[in-house]
N, C-alpha and C positions, 0 to 999 in steps of 0.2 A: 626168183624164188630159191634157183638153187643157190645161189651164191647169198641169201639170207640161213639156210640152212649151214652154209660150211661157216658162216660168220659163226654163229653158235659152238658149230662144234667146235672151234678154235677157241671159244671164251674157256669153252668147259675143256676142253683137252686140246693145249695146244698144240699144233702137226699131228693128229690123232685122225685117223679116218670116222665117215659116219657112222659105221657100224659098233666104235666103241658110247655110243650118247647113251645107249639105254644101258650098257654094263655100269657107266658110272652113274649116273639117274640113280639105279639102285642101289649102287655102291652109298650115296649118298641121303637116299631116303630110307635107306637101313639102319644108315648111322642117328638120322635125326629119330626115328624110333626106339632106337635102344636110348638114345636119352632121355627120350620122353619115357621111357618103361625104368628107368635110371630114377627119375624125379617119381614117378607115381609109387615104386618100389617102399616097402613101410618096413622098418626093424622087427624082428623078429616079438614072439610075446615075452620071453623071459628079459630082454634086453628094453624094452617097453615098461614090464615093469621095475626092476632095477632103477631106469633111469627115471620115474617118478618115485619110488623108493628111499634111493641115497642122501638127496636133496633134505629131505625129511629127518634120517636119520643121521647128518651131520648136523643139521640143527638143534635135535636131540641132546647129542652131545656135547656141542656148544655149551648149551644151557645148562646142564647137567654140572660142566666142568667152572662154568661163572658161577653157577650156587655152590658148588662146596670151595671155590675160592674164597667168595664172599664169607663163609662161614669160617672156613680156619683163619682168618683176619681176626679174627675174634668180635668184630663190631656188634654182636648181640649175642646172649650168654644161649646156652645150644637151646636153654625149656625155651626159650622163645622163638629162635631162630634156628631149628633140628638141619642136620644135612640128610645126604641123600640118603647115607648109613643109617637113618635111624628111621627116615620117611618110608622108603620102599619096603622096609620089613610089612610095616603098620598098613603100608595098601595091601598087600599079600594078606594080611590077617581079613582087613573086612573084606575083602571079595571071597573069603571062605567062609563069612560066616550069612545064612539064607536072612537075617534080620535087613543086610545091608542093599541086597537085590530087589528085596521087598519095600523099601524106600526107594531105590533106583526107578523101580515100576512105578509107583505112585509119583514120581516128579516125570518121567516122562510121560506117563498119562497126561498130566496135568497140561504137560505143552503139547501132545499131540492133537487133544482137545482146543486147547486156546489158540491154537495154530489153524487150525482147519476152521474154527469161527474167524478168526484174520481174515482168513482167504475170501471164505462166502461177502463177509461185511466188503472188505476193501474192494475186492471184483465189482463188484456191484454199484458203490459210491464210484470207484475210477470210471466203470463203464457211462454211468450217466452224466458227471461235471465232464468227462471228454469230448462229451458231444453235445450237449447243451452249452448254448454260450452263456447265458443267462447264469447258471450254477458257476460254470469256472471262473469268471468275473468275481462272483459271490462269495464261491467258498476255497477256489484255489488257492489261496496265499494262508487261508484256517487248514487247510491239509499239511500244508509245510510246516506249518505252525505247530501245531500238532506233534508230525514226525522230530523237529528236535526239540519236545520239551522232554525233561526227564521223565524215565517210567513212575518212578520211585514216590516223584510229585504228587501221583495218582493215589494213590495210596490211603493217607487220611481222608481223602474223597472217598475211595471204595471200600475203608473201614469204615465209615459212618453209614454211608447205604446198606452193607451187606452184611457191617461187621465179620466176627471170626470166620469166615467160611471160605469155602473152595469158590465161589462167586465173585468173591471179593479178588480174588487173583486170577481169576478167566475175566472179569472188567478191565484189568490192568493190561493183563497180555495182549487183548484185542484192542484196546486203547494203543499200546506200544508198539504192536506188528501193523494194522490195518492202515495206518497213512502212509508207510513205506510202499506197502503192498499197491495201495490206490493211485501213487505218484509214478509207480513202474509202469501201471496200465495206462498211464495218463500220459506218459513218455513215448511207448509203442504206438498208441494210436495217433499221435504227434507227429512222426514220424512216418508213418506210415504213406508211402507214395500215392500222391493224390491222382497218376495213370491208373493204377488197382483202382480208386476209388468209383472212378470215372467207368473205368470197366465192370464192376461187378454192377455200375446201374446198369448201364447198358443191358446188361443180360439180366436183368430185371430183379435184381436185389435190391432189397426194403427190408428198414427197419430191423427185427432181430436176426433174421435172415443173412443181412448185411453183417453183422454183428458176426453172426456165427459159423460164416464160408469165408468171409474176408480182411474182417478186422482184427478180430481175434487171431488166426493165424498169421499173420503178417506184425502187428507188435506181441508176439510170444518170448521171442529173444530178452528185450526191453521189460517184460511180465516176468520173467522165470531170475534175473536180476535183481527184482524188488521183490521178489520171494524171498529170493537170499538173502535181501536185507532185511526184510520182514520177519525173516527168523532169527537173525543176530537179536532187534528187540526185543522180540517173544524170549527168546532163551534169559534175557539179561532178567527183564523184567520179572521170567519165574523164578529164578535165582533170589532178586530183592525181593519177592513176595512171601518165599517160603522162611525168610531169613525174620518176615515182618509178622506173615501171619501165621502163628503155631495152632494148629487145630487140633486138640483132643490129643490122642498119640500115635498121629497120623506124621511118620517119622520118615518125613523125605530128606532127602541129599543136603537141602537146606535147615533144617531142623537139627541135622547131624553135625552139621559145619557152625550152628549156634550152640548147639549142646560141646562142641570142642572148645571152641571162643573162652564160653564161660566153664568149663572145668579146666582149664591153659593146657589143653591137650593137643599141644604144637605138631607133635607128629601127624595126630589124626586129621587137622584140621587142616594140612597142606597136601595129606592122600586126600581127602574129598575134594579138594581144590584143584587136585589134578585129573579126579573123574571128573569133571565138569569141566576141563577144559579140555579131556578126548573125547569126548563127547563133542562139545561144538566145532571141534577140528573132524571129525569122522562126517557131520551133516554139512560143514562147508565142503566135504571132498566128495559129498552125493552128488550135491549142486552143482558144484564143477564138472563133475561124470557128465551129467542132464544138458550144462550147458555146454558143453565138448559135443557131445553127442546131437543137439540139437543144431549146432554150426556146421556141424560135417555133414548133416541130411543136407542143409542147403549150401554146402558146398562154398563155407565161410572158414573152414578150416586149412588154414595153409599148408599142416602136414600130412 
């Protein structure tokens, strides 16, 4: 035994007496700790956000600097094709004036509403064809079918039924967002490890139960995905709706971007162009937040 003892010690310090095993031991399980506190260590917050910052704000510029290229090319006369000099005044002007906030509101109502009907609908149709074989046979390939036909399509369908109304455009939305939404739950619970499954019968889970301790949180990640995508459609879709349906003078983002169209009000009509597109750049960078956050709960996030 002793002579297995000095073998050690000589691996770990060779010609070292026994009494040095445990200085190095710790010399060396010190060190494995500070790198593991090395690795788990997170950048500070200003440097955190910076470096989601910059990324953003070179592309900005980018773009910036390819449109007033393309403009002083000359390739389209400026009433049609304004640069930046002439765009960013005319955003400055309607974000001061309360007409233009007050259409801002009335389109995002519009999708907050058609969004949240998505969700109920598509939750609901994903939760039942997932688990029914019978339905997803039946109607799985009409779900797909669905999510990529255009929103836009919908449209003379839901001016004929609902004509000029706000109806007519929450058909379209929940048409547009709800098969994304129902294909992500359809995805998660797919996915979903069938030991969970096995385990929450075990402890005697049934039915909504089942549903609502186990399945549902386990395809969440998969869910909060086809959210996301579920709101690119809803957003696209309210954009062509407001462009299609004008109601009364009920003067949303898109009513505004039709009334530039037809007066050749180039300036204005690529500042409302670009509120609508910080906008779906601000709700995609929610979603990212939710699903960062949601991977680092379960310990999916590598940084």
């Amino acid at each position: 035994m002793d002579r297995d003892i000095q073998n050690i010690v000589e691996s770990v310090v060779p010609g070292g007496p026994v009494s040095t095993v445990t200085d190095v031991l710790d010399r060396q399980i010190a060190g494995l700790d500070a790198l593991e506190m090395a690795a788990r260590s997170r950048p500070g917050l200003l440097h955190r956000a910076w470096s989601s910052v910059w990324p953003v704000l070179a592309a900005i510029a980018i773009g910036i600097g390819a449109w007033e290229l393309v403009v002083l090319s000359g390739w389209k006369p400026t009433y049609v094709l304004p640069g930046p000099g002439q765009v960013f005044p005319q955003l400055g002007k309607d974000l001061s004036e309360s007409a233009f906030w007050s259409g801002l509101a009335l389109t995002m109502r519009r999708a907050v509403v058609g969004f949240a009907l998505a969700i109920v609908v598509g939750a609901v149709i994903g939760a039942v064809v997932s688990r029914v074989r019978f339905l997803r046979v039946a109607f799985g390939s009409l779900i797909t079918g669905l999510q990529t036909m255009p929103s836009i399509a919908w449209f003379p369908l839901a001016i004929l039924l609902f004509q000029l109304s706000e109806s007519a455009i929450l058909f379209v939305i929940v048409l547009g967002a709800a098969p994304s939404i129902a294909n992500g739950l359809i995805a998660g619970v797919d996915y979903t490890p069938p030991i969970l499954l096995r385990a929450g019968k075990i402890l005697g889970l049934r039915g909504f139960a089942l549903y609502r301790h186990l399945i549902l949180p386990a395809s969440l990640p998969a869910f909060v995905t086809g959210l996301k995508q579920g709101w690119a459609f809803a957003w696209r879709s309210l954009m062509a709706g407001e462009l299609l349906v004008i109601i009364g003078h009920h003067t949303s983002l898109g009513v505004r971007l039709e009334y530039a169209r037809e007066n050749i009000d180039a300036p204005d009509m690529i500042a409302i162009m670009i509120v609508i597109l910080v906008i779906g750049i601000v709700i995609d960078r929610l979603f990212s937040a939710a699903d960062r956050t949601l991977r680092a709960r379960r310990g999916l996030d590598p940084s």
